[in-house]
N, CA, C and O atoms as a GROMACS GRO file, in nm:
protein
  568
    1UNK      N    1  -1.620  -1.273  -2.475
    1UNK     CA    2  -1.625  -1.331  -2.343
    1UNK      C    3  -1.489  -1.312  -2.276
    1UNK      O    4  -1.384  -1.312  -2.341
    2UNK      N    5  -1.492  -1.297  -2.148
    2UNK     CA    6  -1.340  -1.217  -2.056
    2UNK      C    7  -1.336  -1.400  -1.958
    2UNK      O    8  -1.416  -1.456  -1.884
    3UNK      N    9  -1.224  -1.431  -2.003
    3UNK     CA   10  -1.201  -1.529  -1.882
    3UNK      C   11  -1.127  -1.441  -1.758
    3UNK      O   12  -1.036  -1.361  -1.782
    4UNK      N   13  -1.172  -1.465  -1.642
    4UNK     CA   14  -1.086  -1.414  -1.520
    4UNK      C   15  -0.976  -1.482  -1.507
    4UNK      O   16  -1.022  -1.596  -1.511
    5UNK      N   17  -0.839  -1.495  -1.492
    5UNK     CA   18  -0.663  -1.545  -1.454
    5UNK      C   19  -0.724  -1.608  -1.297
    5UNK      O   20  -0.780  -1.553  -1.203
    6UNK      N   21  -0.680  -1.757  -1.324
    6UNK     CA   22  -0.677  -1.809  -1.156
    6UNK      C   23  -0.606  -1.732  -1.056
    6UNK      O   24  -0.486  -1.716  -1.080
    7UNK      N   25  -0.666  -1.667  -0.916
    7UNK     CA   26  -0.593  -1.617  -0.847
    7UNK      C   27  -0.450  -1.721  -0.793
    7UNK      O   28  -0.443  -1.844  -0.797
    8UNK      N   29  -0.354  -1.632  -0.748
    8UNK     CA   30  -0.240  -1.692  -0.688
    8UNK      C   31  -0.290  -1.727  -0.547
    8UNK      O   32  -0.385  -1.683  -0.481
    9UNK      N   33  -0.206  -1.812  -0.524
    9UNK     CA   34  -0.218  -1.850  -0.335
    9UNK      C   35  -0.237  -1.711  -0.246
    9UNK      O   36  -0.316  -1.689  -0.154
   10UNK      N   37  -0.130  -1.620  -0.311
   10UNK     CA   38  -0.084  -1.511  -0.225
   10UNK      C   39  -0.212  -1.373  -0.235
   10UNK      O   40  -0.243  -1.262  -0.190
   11UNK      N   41  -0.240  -1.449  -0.304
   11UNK     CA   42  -0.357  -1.320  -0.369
   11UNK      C   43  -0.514  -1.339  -0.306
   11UNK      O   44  -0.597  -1.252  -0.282
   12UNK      N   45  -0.524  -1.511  -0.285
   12UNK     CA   46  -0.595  -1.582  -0.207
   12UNK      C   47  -0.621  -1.513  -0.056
   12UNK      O   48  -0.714  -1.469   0.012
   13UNK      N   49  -0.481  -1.534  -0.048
   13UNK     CA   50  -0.499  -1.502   0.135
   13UNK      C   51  -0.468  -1.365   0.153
   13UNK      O   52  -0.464  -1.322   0.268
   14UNK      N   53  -0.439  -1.264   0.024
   14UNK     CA   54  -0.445  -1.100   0.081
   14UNK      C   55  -0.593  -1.085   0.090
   14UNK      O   56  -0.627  -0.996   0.168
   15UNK      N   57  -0.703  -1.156   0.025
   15UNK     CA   58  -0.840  -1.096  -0.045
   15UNK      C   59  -0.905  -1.157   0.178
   15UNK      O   60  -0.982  -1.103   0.258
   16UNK      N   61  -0.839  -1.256   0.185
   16UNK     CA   62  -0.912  -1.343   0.332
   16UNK      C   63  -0.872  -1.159   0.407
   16UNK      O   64  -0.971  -1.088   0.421
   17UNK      N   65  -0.773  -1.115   0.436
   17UNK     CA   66  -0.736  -1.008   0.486
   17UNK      C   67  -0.616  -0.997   0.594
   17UNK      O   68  -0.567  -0.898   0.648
   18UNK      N   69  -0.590  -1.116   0.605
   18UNK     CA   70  -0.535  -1.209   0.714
   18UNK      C   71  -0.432  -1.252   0.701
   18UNK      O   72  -0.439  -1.372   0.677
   19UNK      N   73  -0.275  -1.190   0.706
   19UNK     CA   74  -0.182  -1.246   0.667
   19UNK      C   75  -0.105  -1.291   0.788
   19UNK      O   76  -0.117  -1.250   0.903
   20UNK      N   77  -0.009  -1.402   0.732
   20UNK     CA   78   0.071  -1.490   0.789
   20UNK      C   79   0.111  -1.431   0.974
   20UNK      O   80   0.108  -1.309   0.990
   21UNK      N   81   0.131  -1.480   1.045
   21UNK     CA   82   0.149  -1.470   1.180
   21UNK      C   83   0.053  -1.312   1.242
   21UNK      O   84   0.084  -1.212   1.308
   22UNK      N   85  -0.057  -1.356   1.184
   22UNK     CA   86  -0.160  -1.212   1.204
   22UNK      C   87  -0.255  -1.223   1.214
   22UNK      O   88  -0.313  -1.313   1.153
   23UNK      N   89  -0.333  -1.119   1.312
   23UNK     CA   90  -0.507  -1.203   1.363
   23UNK      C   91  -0.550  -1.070   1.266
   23UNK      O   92  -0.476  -0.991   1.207
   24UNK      N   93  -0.723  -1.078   1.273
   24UNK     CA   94  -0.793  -0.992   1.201
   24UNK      C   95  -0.819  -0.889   1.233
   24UNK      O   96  -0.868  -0.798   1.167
   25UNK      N   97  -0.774  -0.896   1.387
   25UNK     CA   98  -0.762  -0.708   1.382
   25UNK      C   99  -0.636  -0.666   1.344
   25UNK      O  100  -0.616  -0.549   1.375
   26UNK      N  101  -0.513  -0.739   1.269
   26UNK     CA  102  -0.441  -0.647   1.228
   26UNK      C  103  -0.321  -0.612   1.290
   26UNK      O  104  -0.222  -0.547   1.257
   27UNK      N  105  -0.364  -0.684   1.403
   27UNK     CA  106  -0.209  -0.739   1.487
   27UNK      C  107  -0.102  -0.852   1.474
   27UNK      O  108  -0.116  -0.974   1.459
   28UNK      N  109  -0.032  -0.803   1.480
   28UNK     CA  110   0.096  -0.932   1.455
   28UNK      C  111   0.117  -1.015   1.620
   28UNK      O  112   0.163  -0.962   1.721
   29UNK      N  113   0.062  -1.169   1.603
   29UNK     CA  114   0.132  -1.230   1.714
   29UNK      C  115   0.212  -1.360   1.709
   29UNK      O  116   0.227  -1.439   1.802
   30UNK      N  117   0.258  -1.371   1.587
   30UNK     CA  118   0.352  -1.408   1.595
   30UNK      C  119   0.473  -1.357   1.486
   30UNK      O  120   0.456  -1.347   1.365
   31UNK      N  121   0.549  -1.339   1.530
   31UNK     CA  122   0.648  -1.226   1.451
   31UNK      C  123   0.778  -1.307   1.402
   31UNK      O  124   0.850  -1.233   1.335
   32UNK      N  125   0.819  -1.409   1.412
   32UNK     CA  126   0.848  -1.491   1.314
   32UNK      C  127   0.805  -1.542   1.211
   32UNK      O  128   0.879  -1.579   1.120
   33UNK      N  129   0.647  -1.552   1.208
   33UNK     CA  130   0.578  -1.589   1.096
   33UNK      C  131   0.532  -1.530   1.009
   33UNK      O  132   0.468  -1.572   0.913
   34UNK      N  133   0.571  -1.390   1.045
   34UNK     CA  134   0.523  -1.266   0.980
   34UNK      C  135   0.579  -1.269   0.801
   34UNK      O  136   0.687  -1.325   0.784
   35UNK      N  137   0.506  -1.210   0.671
   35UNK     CA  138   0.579  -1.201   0.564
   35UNK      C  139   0.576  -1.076   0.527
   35UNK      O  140   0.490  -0.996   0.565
   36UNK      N  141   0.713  -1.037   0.414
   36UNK     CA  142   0.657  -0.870   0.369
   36UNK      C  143   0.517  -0.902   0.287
   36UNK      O  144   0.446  -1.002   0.278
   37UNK      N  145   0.514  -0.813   0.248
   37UNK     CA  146   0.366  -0.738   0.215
   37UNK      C  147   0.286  -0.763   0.219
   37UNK      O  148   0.207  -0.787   0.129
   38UNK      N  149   0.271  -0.770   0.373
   38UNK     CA  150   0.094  -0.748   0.497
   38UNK      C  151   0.092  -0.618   0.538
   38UNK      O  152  -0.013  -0.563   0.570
   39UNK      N  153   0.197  -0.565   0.540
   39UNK     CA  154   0.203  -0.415   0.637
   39UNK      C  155   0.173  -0.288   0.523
   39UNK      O  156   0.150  -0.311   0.404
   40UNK      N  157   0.176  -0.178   0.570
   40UNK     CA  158   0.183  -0.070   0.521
   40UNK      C  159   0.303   0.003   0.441
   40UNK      O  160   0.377   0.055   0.525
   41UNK      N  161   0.334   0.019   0.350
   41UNK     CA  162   0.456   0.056   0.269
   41UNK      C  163   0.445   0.170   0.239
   41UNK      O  164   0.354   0.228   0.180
   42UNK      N  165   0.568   0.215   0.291
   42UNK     CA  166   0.635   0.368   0.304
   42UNK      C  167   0.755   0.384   0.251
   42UNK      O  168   0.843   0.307   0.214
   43UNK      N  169   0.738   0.531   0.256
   43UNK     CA  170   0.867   0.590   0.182
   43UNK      C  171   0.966   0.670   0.309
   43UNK      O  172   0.998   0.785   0.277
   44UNK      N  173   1.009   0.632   0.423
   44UNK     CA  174   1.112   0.744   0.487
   44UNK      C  175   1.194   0.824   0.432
   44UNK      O  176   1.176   0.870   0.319
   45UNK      N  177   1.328   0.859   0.530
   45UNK     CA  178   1.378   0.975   0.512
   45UNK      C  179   1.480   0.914   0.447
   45UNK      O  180   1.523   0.806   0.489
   46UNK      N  181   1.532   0.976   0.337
   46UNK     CA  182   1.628   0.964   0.235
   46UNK      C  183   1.538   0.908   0.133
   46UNK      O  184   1.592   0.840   0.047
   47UNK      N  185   1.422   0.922   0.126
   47UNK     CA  186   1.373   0.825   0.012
   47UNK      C  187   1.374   0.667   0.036
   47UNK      O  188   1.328   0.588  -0.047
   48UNK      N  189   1.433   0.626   0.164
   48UNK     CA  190   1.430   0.455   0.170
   48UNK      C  191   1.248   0.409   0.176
   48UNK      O  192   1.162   0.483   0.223
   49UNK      N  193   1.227   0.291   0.125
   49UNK     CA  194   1.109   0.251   0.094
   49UNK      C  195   1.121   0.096   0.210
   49UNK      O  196   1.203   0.005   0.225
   50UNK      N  197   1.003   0.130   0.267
   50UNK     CA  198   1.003   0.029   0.382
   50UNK      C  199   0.854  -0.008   0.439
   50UNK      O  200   0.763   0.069   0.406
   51UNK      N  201   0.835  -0.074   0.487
   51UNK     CA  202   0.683  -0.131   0.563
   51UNK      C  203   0.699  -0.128   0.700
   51UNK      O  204   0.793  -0.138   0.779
   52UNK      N  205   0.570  -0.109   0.702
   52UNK     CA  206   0.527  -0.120   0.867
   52UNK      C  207   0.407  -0.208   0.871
   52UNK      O  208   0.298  -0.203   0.815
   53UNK      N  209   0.482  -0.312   0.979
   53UNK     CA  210   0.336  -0.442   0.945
   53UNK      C  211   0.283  -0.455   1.131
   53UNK      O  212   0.366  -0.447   1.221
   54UNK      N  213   0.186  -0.468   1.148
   54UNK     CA  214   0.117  -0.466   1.307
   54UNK      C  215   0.095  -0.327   1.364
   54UNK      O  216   0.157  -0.229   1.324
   55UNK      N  217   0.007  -0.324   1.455
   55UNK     CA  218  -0.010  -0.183   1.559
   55UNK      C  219   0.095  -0.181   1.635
   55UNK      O  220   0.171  -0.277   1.643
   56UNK      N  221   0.111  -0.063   1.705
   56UNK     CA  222   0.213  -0.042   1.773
   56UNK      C  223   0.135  -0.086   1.957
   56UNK      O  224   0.020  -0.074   1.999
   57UNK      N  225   0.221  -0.122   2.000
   57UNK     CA  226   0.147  -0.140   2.183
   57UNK      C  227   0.156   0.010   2.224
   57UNK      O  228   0.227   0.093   2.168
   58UNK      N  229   0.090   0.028   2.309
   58UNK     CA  230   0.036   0.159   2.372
   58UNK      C  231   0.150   0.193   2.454
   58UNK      O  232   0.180   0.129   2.555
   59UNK      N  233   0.233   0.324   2.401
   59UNK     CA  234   0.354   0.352   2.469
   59UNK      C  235   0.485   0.288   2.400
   59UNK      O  236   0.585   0.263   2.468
   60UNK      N  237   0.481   0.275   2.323
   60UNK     CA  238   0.584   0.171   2.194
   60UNK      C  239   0.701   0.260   2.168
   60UNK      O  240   0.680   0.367   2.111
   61UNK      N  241   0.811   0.229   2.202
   61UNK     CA  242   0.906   0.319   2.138
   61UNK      C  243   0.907   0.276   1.982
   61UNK      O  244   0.966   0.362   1.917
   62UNK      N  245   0.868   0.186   1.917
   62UNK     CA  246   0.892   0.206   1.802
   62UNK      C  247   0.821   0.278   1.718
   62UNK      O  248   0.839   0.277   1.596
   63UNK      N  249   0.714   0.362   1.790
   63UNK     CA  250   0.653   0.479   1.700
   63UNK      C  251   0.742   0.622   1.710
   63UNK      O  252   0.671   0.722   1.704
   64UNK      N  253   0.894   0.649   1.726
   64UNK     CA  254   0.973   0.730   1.770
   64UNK      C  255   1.024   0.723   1.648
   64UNK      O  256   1.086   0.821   1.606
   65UNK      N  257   1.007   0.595   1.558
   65UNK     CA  258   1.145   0.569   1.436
   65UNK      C  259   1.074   0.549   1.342
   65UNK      O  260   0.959   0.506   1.347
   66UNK      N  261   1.173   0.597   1.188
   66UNK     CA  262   1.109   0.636   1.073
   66UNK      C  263   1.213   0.505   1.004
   66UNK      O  264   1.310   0.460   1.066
   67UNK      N  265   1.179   0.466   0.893
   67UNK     CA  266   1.182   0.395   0.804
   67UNK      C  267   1.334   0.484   0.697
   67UNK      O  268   1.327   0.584   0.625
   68UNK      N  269   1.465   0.386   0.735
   68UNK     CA  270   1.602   0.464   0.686
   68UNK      C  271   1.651   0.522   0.773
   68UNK      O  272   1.745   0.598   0.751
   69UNK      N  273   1.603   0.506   0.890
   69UNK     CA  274   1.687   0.542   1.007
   69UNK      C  275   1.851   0.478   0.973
   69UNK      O  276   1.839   0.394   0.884
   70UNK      N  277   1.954   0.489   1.004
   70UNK     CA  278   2.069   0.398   1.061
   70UNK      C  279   2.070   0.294   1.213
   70UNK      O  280   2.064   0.335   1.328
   71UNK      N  281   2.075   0.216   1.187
   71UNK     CA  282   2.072   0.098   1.291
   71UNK      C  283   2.120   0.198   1.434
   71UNK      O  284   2.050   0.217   1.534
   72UNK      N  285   2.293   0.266   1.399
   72UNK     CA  286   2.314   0.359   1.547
   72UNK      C  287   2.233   0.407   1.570
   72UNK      O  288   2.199   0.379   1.684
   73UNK      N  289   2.131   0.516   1.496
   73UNK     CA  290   2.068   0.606   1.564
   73UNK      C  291   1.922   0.529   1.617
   73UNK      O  292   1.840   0.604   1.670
   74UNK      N  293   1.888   0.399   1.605
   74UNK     CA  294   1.825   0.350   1.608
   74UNK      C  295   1.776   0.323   1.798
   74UNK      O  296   1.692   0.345   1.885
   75UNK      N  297   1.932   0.249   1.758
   75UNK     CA  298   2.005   0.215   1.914
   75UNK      C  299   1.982   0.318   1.987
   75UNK      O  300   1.889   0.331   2.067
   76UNK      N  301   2.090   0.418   1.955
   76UNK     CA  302   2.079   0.575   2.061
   76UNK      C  303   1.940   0.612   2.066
   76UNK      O  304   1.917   0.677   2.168
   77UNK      N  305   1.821   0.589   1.979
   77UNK     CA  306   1.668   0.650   2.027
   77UNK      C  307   1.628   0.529   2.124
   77UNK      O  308   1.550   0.564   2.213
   78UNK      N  309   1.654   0.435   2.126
   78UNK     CA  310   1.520   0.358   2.185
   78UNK      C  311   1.616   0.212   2.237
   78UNK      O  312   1.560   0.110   2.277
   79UNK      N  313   1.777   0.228   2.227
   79UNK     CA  314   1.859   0.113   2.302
   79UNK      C  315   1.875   0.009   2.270
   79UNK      O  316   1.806  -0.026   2.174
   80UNK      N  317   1.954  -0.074   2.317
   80UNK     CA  318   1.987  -0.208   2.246
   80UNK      C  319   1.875  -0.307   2.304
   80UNK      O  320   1.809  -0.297   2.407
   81UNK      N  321   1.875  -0.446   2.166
   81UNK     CA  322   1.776  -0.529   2.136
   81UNK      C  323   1.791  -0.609   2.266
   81UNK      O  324   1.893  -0.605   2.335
   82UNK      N  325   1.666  -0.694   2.299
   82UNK     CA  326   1.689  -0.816   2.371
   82UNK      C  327   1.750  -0.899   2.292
   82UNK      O  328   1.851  -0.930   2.355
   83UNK      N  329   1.750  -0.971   2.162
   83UNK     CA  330   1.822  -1.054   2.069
   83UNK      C  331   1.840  -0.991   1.936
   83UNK      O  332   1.762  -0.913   1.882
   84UNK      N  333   1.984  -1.045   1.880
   84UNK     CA  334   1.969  -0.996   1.720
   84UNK      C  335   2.051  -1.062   1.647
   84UNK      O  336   2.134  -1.130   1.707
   85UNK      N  337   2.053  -1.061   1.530
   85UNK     CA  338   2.122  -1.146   1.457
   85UNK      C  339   2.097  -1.117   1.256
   85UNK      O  340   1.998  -1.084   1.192
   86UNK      N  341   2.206  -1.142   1.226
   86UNK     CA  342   2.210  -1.120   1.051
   86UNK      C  343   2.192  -1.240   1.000
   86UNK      O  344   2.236  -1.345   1.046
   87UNK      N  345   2.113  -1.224   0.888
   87UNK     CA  346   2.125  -1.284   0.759
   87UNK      C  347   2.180  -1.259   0.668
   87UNK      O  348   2.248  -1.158   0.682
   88UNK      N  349   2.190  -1.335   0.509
   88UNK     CA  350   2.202  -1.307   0.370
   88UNK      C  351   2.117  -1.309   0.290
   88UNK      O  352   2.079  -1.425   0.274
   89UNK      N  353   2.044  -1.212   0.205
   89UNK     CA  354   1.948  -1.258   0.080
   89UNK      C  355   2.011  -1.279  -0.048
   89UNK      O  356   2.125  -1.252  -0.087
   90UNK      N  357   1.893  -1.342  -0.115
   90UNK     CA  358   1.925  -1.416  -0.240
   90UNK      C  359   2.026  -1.257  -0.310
   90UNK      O  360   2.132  -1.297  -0.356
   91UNK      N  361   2.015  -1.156  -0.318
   91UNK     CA  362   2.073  -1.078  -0.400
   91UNK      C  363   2.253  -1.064  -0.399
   91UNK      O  364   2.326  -1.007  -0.481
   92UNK      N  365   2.299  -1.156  -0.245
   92UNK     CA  366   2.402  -1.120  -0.221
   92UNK      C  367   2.480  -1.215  -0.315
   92UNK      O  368   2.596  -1.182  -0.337
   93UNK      N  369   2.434  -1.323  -0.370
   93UNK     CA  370   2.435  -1.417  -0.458
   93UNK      C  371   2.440  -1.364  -0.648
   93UNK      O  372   2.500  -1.417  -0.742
   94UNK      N  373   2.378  -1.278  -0.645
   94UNK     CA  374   2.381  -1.264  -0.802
   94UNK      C  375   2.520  -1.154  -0.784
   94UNK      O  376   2.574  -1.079  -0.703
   95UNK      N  377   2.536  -1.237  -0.997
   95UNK     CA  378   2.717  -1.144  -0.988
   95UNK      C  379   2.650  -1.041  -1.045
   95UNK      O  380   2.547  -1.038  -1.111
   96UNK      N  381   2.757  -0.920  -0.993
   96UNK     CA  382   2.835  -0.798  -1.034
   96UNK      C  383   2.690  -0.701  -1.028
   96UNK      O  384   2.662  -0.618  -1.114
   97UNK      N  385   2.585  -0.737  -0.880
   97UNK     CA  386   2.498  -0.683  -0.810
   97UNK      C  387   2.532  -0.588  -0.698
   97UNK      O  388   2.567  -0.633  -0.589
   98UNK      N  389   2.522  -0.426  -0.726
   98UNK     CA  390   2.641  -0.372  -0.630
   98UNK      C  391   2.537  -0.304  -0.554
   98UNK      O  392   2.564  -0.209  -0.480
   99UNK      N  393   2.407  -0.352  -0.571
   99UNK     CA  394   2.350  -0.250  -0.469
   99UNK      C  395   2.336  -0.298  -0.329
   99UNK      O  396   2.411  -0.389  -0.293
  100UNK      N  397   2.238  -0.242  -0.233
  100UNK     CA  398   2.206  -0.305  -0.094
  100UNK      C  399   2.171  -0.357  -0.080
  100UNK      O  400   2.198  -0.432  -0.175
  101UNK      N  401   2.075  -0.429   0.007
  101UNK     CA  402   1.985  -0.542   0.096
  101UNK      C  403   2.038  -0.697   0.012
  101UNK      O  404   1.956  -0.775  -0.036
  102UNK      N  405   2.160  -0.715   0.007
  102UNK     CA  406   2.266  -0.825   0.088
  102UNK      C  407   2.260  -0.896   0.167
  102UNK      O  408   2.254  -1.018   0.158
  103UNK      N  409   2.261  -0.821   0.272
  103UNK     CA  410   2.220  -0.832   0.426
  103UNK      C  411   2.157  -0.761   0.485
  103UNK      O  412   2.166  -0.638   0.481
  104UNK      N  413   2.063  -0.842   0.567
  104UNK     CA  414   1.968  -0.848   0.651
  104UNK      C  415   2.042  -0.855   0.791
  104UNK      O  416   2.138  -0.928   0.814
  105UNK      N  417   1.959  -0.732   0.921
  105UNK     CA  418   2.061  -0.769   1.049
  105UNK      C  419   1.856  -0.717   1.143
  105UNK      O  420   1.783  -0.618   1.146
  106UNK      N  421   1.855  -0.818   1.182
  106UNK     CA  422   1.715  -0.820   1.259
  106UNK      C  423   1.739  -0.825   1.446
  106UNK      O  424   1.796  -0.899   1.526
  107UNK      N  425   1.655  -0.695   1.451
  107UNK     CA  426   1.680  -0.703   1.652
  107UNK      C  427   1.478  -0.708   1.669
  107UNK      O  428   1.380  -0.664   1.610
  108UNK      N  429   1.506  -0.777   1.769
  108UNK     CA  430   1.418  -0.825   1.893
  108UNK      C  431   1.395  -0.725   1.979
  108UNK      O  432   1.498  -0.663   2.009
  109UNK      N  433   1.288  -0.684   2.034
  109UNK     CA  434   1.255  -0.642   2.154
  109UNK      C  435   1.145  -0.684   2.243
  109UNK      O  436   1.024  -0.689   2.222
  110UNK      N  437   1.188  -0.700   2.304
  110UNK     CA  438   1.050  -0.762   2.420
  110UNK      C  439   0.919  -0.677   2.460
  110UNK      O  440   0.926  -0.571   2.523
  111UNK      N  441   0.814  -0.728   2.423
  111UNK     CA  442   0.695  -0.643   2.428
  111UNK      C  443   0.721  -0.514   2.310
  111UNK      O  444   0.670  -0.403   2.326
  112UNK      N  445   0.798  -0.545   2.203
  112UNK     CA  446   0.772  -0.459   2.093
  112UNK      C  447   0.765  -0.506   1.950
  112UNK      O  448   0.703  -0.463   1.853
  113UNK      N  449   0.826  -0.582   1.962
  113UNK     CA  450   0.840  -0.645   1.799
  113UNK      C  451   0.989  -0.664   1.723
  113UNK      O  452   1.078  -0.719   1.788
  114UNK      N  453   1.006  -0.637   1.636
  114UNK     CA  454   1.140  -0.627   1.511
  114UNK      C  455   1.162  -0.530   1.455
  114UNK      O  456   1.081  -0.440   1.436
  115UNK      N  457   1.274  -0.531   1.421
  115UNK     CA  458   1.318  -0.428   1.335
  115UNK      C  459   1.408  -0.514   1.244
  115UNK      O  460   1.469  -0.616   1.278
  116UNK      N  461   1.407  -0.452   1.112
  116UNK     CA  462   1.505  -0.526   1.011
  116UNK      C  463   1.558  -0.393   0.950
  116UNK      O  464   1.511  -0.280   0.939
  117UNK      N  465   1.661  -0.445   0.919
  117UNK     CA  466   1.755  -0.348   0.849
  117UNK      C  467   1.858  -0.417   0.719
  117UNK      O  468   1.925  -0.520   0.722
  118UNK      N  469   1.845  -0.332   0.625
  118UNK     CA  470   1.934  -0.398   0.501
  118UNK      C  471   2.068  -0.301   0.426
  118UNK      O  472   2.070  -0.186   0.384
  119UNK      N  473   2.168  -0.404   0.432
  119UNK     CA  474   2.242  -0.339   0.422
  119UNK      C  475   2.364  -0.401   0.311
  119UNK      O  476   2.332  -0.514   0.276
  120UNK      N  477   2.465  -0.365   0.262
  120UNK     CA  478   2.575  -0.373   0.165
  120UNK      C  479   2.661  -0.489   0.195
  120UNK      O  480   2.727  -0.536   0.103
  121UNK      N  481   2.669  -0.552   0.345
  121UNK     CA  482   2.770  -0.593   0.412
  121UNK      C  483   2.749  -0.628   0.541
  121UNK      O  484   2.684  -0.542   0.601
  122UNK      N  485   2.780  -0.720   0.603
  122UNK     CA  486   2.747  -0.810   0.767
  122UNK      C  487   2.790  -0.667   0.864
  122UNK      O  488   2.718  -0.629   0.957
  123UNK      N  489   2.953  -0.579   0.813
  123UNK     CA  490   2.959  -0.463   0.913
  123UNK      C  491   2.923  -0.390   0.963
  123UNK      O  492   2.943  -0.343   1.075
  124UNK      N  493   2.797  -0.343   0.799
  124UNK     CA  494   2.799  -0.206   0.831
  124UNK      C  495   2.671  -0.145   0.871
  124UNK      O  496   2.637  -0.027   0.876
  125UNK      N  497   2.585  -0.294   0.910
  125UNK     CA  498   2.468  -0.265   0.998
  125UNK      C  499   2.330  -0.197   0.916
  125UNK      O  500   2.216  -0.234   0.945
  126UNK      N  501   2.356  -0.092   0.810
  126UNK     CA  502   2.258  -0.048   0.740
  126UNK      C  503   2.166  -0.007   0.782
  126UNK      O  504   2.193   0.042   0.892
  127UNK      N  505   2.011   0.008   0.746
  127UNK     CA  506   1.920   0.106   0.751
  127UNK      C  507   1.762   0.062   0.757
  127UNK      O  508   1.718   0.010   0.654
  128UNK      N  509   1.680   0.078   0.859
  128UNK     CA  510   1.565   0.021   0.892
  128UNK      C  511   1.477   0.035   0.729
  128UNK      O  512   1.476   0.131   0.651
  129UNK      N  513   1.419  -0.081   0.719
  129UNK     CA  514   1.338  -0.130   0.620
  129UNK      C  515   1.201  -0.175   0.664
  129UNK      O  516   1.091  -0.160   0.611
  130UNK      N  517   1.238  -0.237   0.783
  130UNK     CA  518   1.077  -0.300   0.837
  130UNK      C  519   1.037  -0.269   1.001
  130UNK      O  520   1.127  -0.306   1.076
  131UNK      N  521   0.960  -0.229   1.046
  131UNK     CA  522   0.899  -0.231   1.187
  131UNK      C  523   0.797  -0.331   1.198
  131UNK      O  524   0.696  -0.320   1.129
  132UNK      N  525   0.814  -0.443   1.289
  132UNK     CA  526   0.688  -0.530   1.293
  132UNK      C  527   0.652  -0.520   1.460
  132UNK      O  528   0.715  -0.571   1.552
  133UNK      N  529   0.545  -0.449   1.463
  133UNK     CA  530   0.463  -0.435   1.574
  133UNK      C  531   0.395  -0.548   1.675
  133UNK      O  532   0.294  -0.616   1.652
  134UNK      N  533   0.480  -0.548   1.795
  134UNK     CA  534   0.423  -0.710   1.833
  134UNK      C  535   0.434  -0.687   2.009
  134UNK      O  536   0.536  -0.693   2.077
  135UNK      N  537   0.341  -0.669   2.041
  135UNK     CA  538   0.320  -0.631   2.166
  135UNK      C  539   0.357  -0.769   2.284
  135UNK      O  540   0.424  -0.770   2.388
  136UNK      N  541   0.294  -0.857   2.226
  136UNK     CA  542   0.364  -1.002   2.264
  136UNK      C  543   0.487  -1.040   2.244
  136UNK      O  544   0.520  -1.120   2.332
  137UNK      N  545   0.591  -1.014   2.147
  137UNK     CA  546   0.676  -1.069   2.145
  137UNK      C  547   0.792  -1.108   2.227
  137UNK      O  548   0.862  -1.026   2.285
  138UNK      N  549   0.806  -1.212   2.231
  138UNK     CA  550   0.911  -1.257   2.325
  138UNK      C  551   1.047  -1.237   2.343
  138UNK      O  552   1.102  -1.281   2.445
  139UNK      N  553   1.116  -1.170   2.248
  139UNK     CA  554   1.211  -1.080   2.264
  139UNK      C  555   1.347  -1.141   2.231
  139UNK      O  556   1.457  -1.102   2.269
  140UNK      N  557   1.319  -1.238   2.157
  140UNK     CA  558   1.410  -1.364   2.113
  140UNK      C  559   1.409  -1.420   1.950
  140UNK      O  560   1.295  -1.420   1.902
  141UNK      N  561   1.483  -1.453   1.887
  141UNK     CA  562   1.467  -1.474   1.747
  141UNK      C  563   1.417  -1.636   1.726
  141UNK      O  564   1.471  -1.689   1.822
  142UNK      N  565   1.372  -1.702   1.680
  142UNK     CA  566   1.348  -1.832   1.661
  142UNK      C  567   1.390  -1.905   1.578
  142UNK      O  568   1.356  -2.023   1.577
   0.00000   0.00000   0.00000
């Protein structure tokens, strides 16, 4: 006889289809509430491994940008954010951890969504990891 493992919470609400700040077609509307892995996970250029979570709005500059972009060239394709601002993750915390995503530096755009980028250090701005598609968004961090 096979007992089935109780599903997790998280496993719960991937099977509903429907993740966190997201309707059922698959759109993100609210983009603060958004979590990783709802979106689509990719591999960009250099090999960086990143997601793409929501549709893009019709005419989106963020279908111009690939996943490991650099934050500059980010800027120079498609211009500076309506809001942005850095974080720290738990990794910047463990000792004698020398790799990236440290820091987190997240921009806003109005009527587009987010971009996150992770990087070594608060300076040095680092390299797109996430696109969250949000045709609504208000263009402001919360």
């Amino acid at each position: 006889m096979v007992v089935a493992a109780p599903m997790s919470a998280l496993a719960k609400k991937k099977q509903s289809g429907v993740g966190p700040g997201m309707n059922e077609a698959g759109e993100v509307v609210n983009s603060a509430q958004v979590e990783a892995g709802w979106g689509e996970e990719v591999v960009g250029i250099n090999d960086y491994e990143g997601e793409i979570t929501g549709k893009p709005a019709p005419g989106s500059k963020f279908t111009q940008l690939k996943i490991g972009m650099p934050m500059k060239q980010v800027t120079d394709l498609i211009g500076e954010p309506t809001d942005q601002g850095a974080y720290v993750t738990g990794k910047a915390f463990i000792p004698f951890f020398f790799g990236g995503d440290k820091y987190r530096y997240e921009m806003a755009y109005k009527g587009q969504g987010r971009l996150v980028f992770a990087g070594q250090s608060m300076g040095t701005g680092g390299n797109l990891i996430w696109i969250i598609h949000n045709k609504d968004d208000s263009g402001y961090r919360e």
